[in-house]
C-alpha positions, 0 to 999 in steps of 0.5 A, a space after each residue: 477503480 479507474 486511476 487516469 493521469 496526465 502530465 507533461 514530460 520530455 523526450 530528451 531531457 539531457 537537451 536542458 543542459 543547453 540551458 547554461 548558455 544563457 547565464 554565460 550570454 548574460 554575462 557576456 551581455 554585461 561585459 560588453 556593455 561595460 566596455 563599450 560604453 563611453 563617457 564625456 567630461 563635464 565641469 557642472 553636471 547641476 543641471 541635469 539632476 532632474 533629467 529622467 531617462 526616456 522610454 528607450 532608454 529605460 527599456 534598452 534591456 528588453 530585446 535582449 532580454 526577449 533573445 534569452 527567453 526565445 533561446 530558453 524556450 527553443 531549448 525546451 521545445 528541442 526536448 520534445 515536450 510530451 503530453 502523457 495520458 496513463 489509464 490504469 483500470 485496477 480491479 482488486 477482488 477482496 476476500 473476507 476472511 474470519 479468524 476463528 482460534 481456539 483459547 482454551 487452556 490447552 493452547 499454553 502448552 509449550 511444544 510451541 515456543 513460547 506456547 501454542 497460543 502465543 505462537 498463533 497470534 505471532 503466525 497469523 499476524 504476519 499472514 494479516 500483513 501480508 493481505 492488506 487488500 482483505 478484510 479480516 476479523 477475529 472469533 475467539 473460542 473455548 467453552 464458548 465463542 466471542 466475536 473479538 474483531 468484526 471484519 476490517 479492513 484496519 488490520 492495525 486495529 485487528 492486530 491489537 485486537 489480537 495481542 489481548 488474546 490471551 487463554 483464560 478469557 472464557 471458561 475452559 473448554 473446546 467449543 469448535 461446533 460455537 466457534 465455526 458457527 459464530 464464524 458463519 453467522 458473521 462472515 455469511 452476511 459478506 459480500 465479498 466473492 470470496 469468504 473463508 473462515 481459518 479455524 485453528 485448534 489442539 482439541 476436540 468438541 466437547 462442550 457447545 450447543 452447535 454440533 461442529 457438522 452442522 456448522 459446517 453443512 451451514 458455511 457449505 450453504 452460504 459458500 464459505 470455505 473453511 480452512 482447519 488446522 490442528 495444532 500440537 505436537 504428535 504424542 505429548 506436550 509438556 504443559 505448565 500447572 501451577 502449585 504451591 512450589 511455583 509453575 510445574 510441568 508435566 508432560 499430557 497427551 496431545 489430543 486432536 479430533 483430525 477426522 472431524 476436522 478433515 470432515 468439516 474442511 472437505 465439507 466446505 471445499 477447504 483444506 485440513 492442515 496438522 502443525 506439529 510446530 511454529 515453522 510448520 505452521 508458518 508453512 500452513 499460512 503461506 499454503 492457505 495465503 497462495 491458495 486464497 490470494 486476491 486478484 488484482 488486474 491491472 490493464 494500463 494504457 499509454 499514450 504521449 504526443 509531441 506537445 510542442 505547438 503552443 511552445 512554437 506559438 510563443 516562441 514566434 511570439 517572442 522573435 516577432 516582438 523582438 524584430 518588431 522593437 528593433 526595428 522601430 523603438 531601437 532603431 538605429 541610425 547609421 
């Protein structure tokens, strides 16, 4: 995207400060005309109401008036006025990239503060702010998978897209082979260099018509990587169930199928990462943010010249009228 800008500037600023010579000239100008000038007494000055001034009379004024406007303009061409020409030619390579996040009631387990779920949404939110030149959408998934955003480039709207994922929205279960594939079916049609598919779960595959493999072996065809993440501590997580005496905990063990998603990930030439908590998995965004930045080339051009010419032009303009008046209208006789 070629991004050309012209404009004028000055090499020596600073000369501008000259510029207070004039307003001091001008007063000078005043004060001595005011004492200089002379008077004459007059008994009956009746007759000479209706006398207008003459034409030089009226336009006394007008060479000093023109020596302040050459000095102002000699000031500004000893600035050196520049012509700059810029040329930034920018080449931004966009990289699409579908969120696919696991909502099933798993993901409310709290070895992640405040929740496994809660702490996603937070963490791949501030990966969206950090690739505004991406166009990113959102599938969400448990017994089955649900386009939730489609790919946008309006990431404020993508983020409150994100803060109404909550678990519970589809019926319970882990459908990765329907959240990979639903992912695939969308992003496939990109054009974007560069297509990846973030998919992050604390399960295993047990319900869906898609086979996650076979998902897989689809996103390899059309050229998208897939990144997985596994998210839940290493043993067991206390989870809230509630009863009759309100919400109660209890602690259940943390199944995560990591061959299958070490598998899917090298499949696609992705990456397999395990969160065990929020900070870990904050660092597993900032790995996949570096390893799938965008590319931005930028080649400027600068270019400035001397633009004083047609500033000369005036100001020669300006001393030849003003010799030229002297020497004719305001003449003066010895």
């Amino acid at each position: 995207m070629p991004l050309t800008i012209l404009f004028i500037m000055l090499a020596r600023p600073w000369f501008l400060l000259l510029l207070i010579i004039i307003p001091a000239l001008v007063v000078w100008y005043i004060l001595k005309r005011n004492i200089t000038t002379t008077s004459i007494g007059y008994s009956d000055i009746s007759g000479m109401t209706k006398v207008r001034p003459s034409f030089r009379q009226r336009m006394m004024h007008v060479p000093f008036i023109l020596r302040m406007l050459l000095l102002a303009l000699l000031i500004f061409i000893i600035a050196r006025p520049q012509k700059s020409f810029d040329k930034n030619d920018v080449t931004v390579e966009g990289i699409d990239i579908l969120m696919a996040l696991d909502i099933s009631g798993s993901m409310l387990s709290e070895d992640f503060k405040p929740n496994r779920i809660e702490a996603a949404k937070e963490v791949a939110m501030q990966f969206i702010d950090g690739r505004p030149n991406d166009r990113i959408g959102l599938v969400i998934f448990s017994s089955e998978a649900f386009m939730q955003c489609p790919l946008t480039i309006d990431h404020k709207v993508l983020k409150s897209f994100f803060s109404e994922v909550k678990s519970g929205m589809i019926a319970d279960g882990t459908a990765i082979g329907d959240g990979l594939g639903l992912s695939v079916a969308h992003i496939k049609k990109s054009a974007a260099i560069s297509k990846v598919i973030i998919l992050l779960t604390d399960g295993i595959n047990n319900t869906g018509s898609l086979d996650p493999q076979t998902a897989a072996e689809i996103a390899k065809k059309f050229g998208i990587r897939v990144y997985t993440i596994g998210v839940g501590t290493i043993g067991k997580a206390p989870y809230p169930f509630q009863t009759s005496f309100g919400i109660q905990y209890q602690n259940i063990d943390v199944q995560i199928d990591e061959a299958l998603l070490k598998q899917v990930a090298e499949t696609t030439g992705g990456k397999y990462f395990r969160a065990t908590n929020k900070d870990k998995l904050e660092e597993i965004y900032n790995q996949i943010d570096k390893l799938e930045k965008s590319k931005i080339d930028v080649t400027k051009y600068n270019n400035r010249h001397d633009e004083y010419f047609i500033f000369m032009l005036v100001a020669v303009g300006l001393l030849l009228t003003e010799i030229l008046l002297r020497y004719t209208v305001f003449k003066k006789i010895p």
